[in-house]
GUBA-183508 format. One record per residue (C-alpha): x, z, y; chain; residue number from 0. Coordinates in Angstrom, 2 decimals. Each point is the difference from the previous one (the first is absolute). Layout:
N
((X, Z, Y), A, NUM)
...
END
This chain:
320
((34.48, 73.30, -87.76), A, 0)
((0.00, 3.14, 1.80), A, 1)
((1.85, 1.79, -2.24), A, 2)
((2.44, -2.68, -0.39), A, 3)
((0.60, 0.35, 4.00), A, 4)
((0.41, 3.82, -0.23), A, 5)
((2.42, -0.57, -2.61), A, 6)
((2.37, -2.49, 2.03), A, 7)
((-0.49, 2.27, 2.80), A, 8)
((1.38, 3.08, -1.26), A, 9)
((2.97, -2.47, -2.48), A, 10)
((1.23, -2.09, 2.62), A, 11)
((0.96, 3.10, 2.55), A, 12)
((1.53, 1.71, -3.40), A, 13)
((1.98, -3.50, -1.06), A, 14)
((1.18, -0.81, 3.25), A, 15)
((1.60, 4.13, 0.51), A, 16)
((1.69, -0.92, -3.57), A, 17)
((1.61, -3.13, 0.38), A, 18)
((0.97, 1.24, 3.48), A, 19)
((1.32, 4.06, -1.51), A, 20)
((1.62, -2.26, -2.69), A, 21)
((2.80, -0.58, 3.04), A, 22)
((0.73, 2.96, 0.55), A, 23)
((3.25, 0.89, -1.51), A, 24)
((2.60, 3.02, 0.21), A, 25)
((3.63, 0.43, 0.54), A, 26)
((1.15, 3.10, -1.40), A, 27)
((3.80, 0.09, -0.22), A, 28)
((3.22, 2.27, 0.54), A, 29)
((3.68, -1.13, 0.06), A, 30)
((3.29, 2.32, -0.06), A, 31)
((3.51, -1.39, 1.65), A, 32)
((2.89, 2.17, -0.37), A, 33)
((3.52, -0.15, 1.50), A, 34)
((2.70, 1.44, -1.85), A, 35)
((3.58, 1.31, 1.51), A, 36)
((3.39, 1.50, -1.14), A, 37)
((-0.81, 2.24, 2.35), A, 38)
((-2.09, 1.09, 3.01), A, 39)
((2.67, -1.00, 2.67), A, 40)
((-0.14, -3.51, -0.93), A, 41)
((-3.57, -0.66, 2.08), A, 42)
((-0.05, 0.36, 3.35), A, 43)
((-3.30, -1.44, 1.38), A, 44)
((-3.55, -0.77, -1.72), A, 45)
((-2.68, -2.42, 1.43), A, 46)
((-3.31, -0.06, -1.49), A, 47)
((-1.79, -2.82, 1.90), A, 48)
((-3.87, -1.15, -1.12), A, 49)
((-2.35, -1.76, 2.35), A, 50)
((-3.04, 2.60, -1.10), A, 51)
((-0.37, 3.23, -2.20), A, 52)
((1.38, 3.66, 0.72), A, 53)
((3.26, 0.84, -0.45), A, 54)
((1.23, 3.35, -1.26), A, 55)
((3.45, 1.96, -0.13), A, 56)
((0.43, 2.77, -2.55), A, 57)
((3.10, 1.75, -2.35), A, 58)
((0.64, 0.43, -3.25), A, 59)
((1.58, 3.08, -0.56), A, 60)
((0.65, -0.85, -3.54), A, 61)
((3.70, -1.16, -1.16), A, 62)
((-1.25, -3.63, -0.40), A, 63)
((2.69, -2.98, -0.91), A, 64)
((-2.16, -1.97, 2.86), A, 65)
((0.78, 0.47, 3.29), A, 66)
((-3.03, -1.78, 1.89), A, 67)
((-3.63, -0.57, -1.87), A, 68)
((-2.66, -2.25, 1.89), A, 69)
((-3.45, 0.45, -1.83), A, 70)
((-2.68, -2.89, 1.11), A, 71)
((-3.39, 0.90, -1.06), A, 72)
((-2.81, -2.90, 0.85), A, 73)
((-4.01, 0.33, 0.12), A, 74)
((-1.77, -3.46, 1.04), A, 75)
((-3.87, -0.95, -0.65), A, 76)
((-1.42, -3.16, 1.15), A, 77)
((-1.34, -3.24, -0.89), A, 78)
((1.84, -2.68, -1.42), A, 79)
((2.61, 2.67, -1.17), A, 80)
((-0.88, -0.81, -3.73), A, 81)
((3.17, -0.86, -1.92), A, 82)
((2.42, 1.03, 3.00), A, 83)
((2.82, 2.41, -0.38), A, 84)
((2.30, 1.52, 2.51), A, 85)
((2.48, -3.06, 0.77), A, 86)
((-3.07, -2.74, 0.35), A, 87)
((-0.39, 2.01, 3.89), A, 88)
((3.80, 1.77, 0.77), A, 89)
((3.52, -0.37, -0.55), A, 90)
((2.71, 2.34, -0.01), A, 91)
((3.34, 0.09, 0.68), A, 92)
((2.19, 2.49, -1.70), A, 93)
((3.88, 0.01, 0.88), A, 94)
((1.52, 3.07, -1.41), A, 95)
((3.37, -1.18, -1.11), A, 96)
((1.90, 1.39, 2.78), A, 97)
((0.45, 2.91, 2.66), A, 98)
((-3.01, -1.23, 2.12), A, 99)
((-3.00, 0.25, -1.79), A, 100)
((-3.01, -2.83, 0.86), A, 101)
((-3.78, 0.40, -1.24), A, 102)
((-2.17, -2.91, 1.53), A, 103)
((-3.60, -0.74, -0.05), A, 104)
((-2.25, -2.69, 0.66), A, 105)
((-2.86, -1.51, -0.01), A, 106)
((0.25, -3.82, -1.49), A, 107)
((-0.25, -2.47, 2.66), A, 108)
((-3.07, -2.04, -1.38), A, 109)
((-2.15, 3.68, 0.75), A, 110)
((-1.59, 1.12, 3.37), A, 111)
((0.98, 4.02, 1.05), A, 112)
((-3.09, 0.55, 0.67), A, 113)
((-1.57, -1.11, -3.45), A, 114)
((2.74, 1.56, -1.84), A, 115)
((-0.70, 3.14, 1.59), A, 116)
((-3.55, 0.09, -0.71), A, 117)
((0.45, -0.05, -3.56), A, 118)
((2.63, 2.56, -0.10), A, 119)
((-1.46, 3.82, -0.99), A, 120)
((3.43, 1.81, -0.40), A, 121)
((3.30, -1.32, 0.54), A, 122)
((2.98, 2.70, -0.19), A, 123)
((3.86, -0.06, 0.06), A, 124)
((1.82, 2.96, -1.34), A, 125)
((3.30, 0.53, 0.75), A, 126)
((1.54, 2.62, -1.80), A, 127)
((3.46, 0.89, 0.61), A, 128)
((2.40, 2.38, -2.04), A, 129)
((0.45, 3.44, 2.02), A, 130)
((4.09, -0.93, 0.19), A, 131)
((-0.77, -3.04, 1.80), A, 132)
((0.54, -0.49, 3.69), A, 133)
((-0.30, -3.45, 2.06), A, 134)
((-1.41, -1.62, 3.13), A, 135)
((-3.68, -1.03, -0.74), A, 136)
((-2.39, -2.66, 0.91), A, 137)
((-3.69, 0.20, -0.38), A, 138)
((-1.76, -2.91, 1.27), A, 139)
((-3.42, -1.07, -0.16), A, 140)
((-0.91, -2.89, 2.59), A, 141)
((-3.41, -0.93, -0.57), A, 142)
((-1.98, 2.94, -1.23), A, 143)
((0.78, 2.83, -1.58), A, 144)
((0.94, 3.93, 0.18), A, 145)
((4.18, 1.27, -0.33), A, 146)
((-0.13, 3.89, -1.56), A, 147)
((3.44, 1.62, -0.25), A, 148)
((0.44, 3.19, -1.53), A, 149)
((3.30, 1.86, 0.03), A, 150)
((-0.11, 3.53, -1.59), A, 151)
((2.93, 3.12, 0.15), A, 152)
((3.20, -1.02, -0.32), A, 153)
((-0.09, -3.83, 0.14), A, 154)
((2.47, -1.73, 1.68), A, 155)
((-0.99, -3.66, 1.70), A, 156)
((1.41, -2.42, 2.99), A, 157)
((-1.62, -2.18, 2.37), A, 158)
((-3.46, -0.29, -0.72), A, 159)
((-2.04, -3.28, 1.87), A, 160)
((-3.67, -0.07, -0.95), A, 161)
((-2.19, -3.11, 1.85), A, 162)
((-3.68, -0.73, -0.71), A, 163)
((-2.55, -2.20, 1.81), A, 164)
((-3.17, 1.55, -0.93), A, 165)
((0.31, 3.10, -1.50), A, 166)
((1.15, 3.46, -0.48), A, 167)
((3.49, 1.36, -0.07), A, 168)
((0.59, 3.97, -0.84), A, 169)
((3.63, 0.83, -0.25), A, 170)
((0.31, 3.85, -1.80), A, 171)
((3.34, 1.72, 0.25), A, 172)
((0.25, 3.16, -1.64), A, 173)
((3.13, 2.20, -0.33), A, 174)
((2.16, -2.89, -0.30), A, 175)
((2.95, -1.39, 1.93), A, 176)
((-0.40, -3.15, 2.22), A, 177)
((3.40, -2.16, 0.18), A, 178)
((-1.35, -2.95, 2.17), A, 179)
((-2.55, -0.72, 2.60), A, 180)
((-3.41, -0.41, -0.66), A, 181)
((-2.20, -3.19, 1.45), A, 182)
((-4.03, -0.49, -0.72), A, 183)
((-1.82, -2.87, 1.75), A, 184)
((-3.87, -0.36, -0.23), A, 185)
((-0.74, -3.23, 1.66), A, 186)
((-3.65, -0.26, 0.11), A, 187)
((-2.24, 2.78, -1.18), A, 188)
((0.70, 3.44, -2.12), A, 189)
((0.92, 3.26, -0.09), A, 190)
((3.42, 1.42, 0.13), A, 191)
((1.02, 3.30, -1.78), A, 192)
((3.32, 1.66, 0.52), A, 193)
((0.98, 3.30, -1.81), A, 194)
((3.11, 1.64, 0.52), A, 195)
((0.48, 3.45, -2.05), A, 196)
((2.80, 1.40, 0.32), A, 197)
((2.19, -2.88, -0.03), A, 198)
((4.24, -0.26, 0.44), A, 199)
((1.76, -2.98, 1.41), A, 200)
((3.46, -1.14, -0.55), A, 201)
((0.62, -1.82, 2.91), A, 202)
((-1.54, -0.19, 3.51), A, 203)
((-3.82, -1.91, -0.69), A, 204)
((-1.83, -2.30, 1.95), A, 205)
((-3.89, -0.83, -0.68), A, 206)
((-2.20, -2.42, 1.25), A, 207)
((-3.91, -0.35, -0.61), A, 208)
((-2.05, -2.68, 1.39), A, 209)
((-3.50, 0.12, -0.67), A, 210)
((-3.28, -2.40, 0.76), A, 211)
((-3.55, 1.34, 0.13), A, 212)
((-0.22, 3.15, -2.50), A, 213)
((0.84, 3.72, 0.27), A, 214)
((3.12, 1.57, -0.49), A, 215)
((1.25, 3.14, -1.31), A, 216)
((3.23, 1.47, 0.07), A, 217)
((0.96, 3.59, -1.56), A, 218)
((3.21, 1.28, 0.61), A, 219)
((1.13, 3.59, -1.81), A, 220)
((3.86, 0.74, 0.93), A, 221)
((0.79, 3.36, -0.74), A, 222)
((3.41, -0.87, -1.81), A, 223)
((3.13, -1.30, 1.94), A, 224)
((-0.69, -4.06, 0.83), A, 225)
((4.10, -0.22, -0.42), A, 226)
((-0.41, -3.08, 2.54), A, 227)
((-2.73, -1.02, 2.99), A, 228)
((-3.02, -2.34, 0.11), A, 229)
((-0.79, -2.43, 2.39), A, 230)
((-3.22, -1.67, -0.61), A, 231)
((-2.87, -2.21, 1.98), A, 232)
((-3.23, -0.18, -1.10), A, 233)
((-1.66, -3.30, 1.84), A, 234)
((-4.18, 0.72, -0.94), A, 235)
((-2.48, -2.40, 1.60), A, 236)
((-3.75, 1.07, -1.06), A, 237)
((-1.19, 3.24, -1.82), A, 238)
((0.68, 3.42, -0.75), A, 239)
((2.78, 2.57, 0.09), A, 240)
((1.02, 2.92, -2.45), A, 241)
((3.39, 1.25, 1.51), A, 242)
((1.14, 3.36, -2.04), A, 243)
((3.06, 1.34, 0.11), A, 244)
((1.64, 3.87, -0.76), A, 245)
((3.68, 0.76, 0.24), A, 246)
((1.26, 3.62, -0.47), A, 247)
((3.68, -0.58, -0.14), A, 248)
((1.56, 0.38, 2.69), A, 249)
((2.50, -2.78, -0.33), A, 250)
((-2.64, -2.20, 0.24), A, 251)
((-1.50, -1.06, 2.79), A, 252)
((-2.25, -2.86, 1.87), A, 253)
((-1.07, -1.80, 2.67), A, 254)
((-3.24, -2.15, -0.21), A, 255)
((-0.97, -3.01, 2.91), A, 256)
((-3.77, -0.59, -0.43), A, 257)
((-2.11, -2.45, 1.49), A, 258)
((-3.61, 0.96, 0.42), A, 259)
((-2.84, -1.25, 0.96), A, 260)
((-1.63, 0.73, 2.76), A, 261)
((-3.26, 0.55, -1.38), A, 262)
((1.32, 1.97, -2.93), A, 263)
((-1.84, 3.56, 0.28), A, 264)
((0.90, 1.39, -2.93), A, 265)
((3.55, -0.53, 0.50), A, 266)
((-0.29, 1.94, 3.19), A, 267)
((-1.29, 3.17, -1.83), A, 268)
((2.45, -0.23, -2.68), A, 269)
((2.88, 0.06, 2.32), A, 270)
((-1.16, 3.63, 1.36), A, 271)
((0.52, 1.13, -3.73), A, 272)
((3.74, -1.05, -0.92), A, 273)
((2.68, 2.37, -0.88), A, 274)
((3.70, -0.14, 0.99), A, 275)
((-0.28, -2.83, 2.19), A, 276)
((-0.04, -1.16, 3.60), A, 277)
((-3.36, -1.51, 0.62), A, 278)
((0.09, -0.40, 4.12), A, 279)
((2.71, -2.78, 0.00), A, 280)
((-1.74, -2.81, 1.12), A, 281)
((1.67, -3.39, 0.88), A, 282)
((-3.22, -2.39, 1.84), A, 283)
((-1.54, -2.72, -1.33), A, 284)
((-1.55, 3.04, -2.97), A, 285)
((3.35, 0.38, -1.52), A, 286)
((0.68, 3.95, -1.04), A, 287)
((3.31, 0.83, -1.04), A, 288)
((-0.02, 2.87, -2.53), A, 289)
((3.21, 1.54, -0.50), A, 290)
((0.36, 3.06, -2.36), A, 291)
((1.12, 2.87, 1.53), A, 292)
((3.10, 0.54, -1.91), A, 293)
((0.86, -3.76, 0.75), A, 294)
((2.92, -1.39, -0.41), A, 295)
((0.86, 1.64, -3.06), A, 296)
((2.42, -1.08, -2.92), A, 297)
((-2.37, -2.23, -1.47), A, 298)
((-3.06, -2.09, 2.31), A, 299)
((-2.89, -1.97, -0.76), A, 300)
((-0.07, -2.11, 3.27), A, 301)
((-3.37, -1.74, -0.78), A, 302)
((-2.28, -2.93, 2.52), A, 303)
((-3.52, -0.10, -1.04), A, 304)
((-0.96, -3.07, 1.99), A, 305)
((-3.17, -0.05, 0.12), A, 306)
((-2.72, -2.58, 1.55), A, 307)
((-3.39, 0.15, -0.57), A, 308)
((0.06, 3.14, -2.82), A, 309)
((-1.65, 3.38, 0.48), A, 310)
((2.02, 3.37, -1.52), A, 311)
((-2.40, 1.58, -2.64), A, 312)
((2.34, 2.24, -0.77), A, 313)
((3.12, 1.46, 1.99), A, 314)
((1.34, 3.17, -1.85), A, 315)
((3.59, 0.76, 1.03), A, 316)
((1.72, 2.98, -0.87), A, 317)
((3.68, 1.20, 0.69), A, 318)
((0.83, 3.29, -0.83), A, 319)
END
């Protein structure tokens, strides 16, 4: 008797984990969608819309007969997943049959967010453009997800508007030349990350950043001729502040509006150490207007960080 006890003791535990592993199932899947052209000139805008999942720009510097590529690649485990394939939890909408080019995502109205979200381990759109390509872009992501958008030497691109509600958005300009203006809207939490290297613009640019609770960090190398001016605003609620920028040329030039907190030490010590600029003009209310020394010059940056509750981190301005 005893040992017929022991024995259901240790079974039952180890029959009950089976029938419940037996579940568990996996959804491993990738999908290509391509759009095809005569030629570049005949897209003008992209929109890449899905309600969760990261989002990611990149070229092809390859002569390709494609002219736009959007990779999905799809990781779910779970229960109850056994026998379930990619279109049992999203649907897409693909319209790529004329100059405005649609990629939609969603989750299948029968499934909660939330539960969707917990079974999903990687979720990742590529869009890959060819190099010759240039067109206004939309990156959205309105439940959760990250936007990464990666534009190396030479690339020419438009209007870029990237929008997340919780998540990350890092925008990387490198030696390229910026036709459009640029827009990037965190609504609730994540960071922010905007590089510009070296970067040319065709016609006069205006940005606009709005973020929620999460740092931001913004890198700015100009040492080329902008070939236009910049005005931005930068509307930051909660978190920290990475503000670099270096200019050498002397067509370029800047002048920066910060809001600071009051309590912000840090930002008070690294305003003692910047180079090229006017640090004493200050406005009330914590408002310091920076202007370059050289300002105005051909070509300005005329930048608002407006700032509420966020502490500078980081304050390294240098105009030589």
């Amino acid at each position: 008797m005893i040992i017929i006890l022991f024995t259901l003791v240790i079974s039952i535990p180890i029959i009950i984990f089976s029938i419940d592993l037996s579940h568990y199932g996996r959804i491993n899947e990738s999908k290509t969608f391509y759009y095809q052209a005569e030629n570049s000139s005949t897209i003008k805008q992209l929109n890449v819309n899905t309600q969760i999942g990261e989002i990611e720009l990149v070229y092809d510097i390859y002569l390709v007969d494609h002219v736009a590529k959007i990779d999905l690649e799809l990781d779910m485990l779970g229960r109850n997943l056994v026998d379930k394939n990619f279109s049992d939890f999203f649907d897409i909408l693909w319209q790529n049959v004329s100059d405005i080019v649609n990629f939609t995502m969603k989750i299948k109205t029968e499934w909660d967010l939330e539960q969707v979200i917990s079974f999903i381990r990687n979720l990742k759109i590529t869009l890959t453009l060819r190099a010759d390509v240039s067109c206004d872009i939309d990156l959205i992501v309105p439940a959760r997800g990250d936007v990464r958008l990666n534009v190396p030497i030479g690339i020419s691109i438009g209007n870029i508007f990237a929008n997340v509600s919780q998540g990350n958005i890092n925008l990387n300009f490198r030696e390229c030349i910026v036709k459009g203006n640029i827009t990037a809207i965190i609504h609730d939490e994540g960071e922010l990350y905007l590089t510009m290297y070296e970067v040319e613009y065709i016609h006069n640019s205006t940005w606009y950043f709005n973020t929620g609770a999460g740092d931001i960090f913004i890198d700015i190398v100009q040492n080329v001729d902008m070939k236009a001016n910049i005005s931005g605003i930068f509307t930051h609620r909660q978190g920290d502040i990475r503000f670099i920028y270096q200019d050498t040329n002397s067509n370029n030039s800047a002048y920066f509006k910060l809001h600071v907190n009051p309590n912000d030490y840090a930002f008070s010590q690294a305003i003692k150490q910047i180079s090229g600029f006017i640090p004493d003009s200050v406005t009330g209310q914590n408002i310091y207007n920076l202007l370059s020394e050289d300002y105005p010059a051909k070509y300005n940056f005329n930048l608002l960080l407006n700032n509420t509750n966020g502490l500078y981190r980081m304050l390294d301005l240098d105009n030589y």
